[in-house]
N, C-alpha and C positions, 0 to 999 in steps of 0.2 A: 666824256664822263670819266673820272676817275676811282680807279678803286682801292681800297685800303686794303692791301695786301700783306703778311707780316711772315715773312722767310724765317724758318725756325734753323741754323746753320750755328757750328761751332765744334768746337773739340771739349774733354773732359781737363777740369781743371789740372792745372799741373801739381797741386796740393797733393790731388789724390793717387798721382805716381809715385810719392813717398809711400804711400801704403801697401800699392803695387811690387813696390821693391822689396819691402819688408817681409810681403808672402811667399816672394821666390827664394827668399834668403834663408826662410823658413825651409821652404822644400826642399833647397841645395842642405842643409843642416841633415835635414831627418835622412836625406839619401845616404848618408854617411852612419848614421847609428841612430836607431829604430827600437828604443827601450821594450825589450816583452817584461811582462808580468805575471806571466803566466803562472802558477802553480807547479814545482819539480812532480815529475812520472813517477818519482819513487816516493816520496810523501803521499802523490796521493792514493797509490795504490797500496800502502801503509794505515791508511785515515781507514778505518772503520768504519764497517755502513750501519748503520740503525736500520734494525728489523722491527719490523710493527706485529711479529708474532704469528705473520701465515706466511712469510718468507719471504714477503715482498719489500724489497726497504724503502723507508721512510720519505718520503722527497714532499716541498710545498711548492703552489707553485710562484709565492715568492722568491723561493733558491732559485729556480728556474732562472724567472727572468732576470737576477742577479747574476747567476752563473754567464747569459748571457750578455746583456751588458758587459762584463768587465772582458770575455773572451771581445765583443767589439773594438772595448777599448785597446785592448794587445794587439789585436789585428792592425788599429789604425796608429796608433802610437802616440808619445804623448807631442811632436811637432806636428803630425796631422791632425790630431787633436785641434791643438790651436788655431791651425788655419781654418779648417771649415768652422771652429766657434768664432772666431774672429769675421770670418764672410757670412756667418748667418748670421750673426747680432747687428752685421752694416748693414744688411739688408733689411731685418726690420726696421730699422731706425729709419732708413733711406724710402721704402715704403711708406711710415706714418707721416713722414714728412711732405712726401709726393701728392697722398692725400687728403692732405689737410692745405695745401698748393693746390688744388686741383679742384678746389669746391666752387661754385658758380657764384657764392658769395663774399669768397676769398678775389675772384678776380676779376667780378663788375656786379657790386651789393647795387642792391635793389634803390636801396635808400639813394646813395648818389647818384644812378640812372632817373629817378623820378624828381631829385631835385635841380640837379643839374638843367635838365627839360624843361621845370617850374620855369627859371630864372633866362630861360634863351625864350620862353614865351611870351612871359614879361618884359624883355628887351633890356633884362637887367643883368649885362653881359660883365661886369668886373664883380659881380659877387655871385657869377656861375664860376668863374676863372679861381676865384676865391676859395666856391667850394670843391674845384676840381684839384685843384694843386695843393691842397690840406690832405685830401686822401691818397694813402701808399697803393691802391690798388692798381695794379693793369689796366682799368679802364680809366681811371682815375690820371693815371700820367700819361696816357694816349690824348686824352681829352685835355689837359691842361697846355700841353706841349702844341696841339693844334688850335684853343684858340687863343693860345699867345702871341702865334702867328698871323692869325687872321687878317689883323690891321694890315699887312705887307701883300697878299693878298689870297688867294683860294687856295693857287696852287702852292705857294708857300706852306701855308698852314696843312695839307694835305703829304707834303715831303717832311713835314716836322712828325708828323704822327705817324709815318712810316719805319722814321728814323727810330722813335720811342718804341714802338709797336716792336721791331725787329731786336731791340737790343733786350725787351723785357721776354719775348718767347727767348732768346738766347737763353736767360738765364734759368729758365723753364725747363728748357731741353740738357741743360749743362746736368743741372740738379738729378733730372731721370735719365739720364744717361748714367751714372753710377751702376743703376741696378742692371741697365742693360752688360755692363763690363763685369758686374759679378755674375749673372747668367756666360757670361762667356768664359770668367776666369777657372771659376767652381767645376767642368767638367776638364778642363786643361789637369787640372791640381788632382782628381779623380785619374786621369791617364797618365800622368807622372808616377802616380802610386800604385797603377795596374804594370806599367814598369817594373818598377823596382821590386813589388813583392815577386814579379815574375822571376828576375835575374836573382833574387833571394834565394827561392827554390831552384833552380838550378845549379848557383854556390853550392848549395847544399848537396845536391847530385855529384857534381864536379871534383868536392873537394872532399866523400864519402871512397878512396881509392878501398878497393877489395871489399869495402861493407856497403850491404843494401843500404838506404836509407829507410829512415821507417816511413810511414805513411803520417805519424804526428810530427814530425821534421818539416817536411816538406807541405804539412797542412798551413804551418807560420805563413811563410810567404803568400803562397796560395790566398790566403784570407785575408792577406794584407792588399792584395790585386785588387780582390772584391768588393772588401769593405769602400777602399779609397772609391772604387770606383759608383756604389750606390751611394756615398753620401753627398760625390759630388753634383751626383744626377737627384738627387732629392733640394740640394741646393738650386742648384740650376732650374729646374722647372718652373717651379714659384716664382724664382726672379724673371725670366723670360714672360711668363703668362701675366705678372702682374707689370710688367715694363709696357709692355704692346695694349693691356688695357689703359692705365692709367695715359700713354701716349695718345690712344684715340681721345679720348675727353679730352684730355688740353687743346687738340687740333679743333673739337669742335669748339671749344670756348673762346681759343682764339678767334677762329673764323666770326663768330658770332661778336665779341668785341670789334672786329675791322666793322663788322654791318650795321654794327650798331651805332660808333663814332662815324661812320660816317654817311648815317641817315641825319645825323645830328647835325652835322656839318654842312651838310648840303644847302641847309639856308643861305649861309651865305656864300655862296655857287658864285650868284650874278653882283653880290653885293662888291663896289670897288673899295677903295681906298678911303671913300669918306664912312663907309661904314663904322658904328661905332660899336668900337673894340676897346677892350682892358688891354691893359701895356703892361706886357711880362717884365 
């Protein structure tokens, strides 16, 4: 008895090593100069505070989380910036895509499992073939591909729909495998900048001969450590935890595609040569 078994094996396209490269190139850029924006100490200890009349001043807490915000943005700079918006916008995309790939409908519709059935009951096997090989789906080219072979005979037809079977999870795995490599890249890119905001603050130590530094000197780098490092960990997570979800469904849909083709299959187990088959 054989079993329809579908190996999910491959590496990530090499398209997406262009992008790869483009991130580090990124990173090697910002390690060299790290735009601040900050606000100068003497302006703004210059600026005015507005009293509200009992002596407390004025603040909303829209300034607030303005003020913060843009202190983020100075922390991360404007090539960090880039990169995690650049890795978090692939990663939705690559998410919505995964799925909307990943739907039970998307990879063996209802409609062709009951028709397909129809027409192998009826013993009306070239307009099963017919309606198997018109449909783009995963079960669809698993099923056309076996019984095109059939005429040659079981176990033919059972190595053709291995063959189909492993090349279509390939492309399955290829696609969700992205987000598993921006889960990996996004906290890489976060310790590069816990890095360099480190060795920042220290310049700053180093290169301070006979004066303290201040504690707002040394906060720059400092916050550029931390920042890099929570937004690559805010990156990372979601893609890991939606990589390993979206990976269990596929497995199970696949597995359920091998069971399905080849309960369907199995009729013609004993049938030889004379059995009548559609000619791919």
């Amino acid at each position: 008895m054989h079993s329809v078994a579908f190996d999910r094996a491959g590496s990530p396209r090499t398209g997406f090593v262009g992008l790869l490269v483009m991130l580090l190139a990124l990173v090697v850029w910002t390690a060299s100069s790290t735009p601040t924006l900050a606000q100068d100490d003497g302006d703004a200890a210059a600026a005015p505070a507005a009293d509200d009349g009992g002596g407390n001043t004025a603040t909303t807490a829209a300034n607030n989380e303005k003020s913060y915000l843009a202190w983020a943005y100075e922390s991360l700079g404007l090539g960090y910036s880039l990169i995690f918006l650049a890795l978090s916008f692939t990663l939705v995309a690559l998410f919505v895509m995964n799925l909307l790939q990943a739907r039970r409908e998307t990879i063996m519709p209802t409609e062709l499992l009951e028709g397909f059935e129809a027409h192998l009951n009826a013993k009306q096997f070239q307009e099963a073939y017919e309606l198997a090989s018109s449909d783009e789906s995963f079960l669809g080219k698993v099923l056309s591909a076996g019984l095109g072979k059939v005429s040659k005979g079981y176990d033919q037809a059972i190595e053709a729909m291995q063959e189909v079977g492993e090349d279509e999870s390939m492309k399955l795995e290829h696609r969700l495998s992205y987000m598993a490599l921006i889960g990996t890249i996004s906290p890489m890119v976060g310790l590069f900048g816990t890095v360099h905001g480190m060795i920042d603050s220290f310049q700053t130590i180093a290169n301070s001969t006979g004066i303290q530094p201040t504690p707002a000197e040394l906060a720059e780098g400092i916050s550029t450590a931390l920042f890099t490092t929570l937004i690559g960990l805010a990156v990372a997570i979601p893609a890991i935890a939606a990589y390993n979800i979206l990976r269990n469904r596929i497995d199970r849909l696949v597995l359920e595609v091998g069971i399905i083709s080849e309960g369907l299959m199995s009729r013609f187990q004993n049938a030889g040569k004379k059995q009548a088959a559609p000619q791919a």
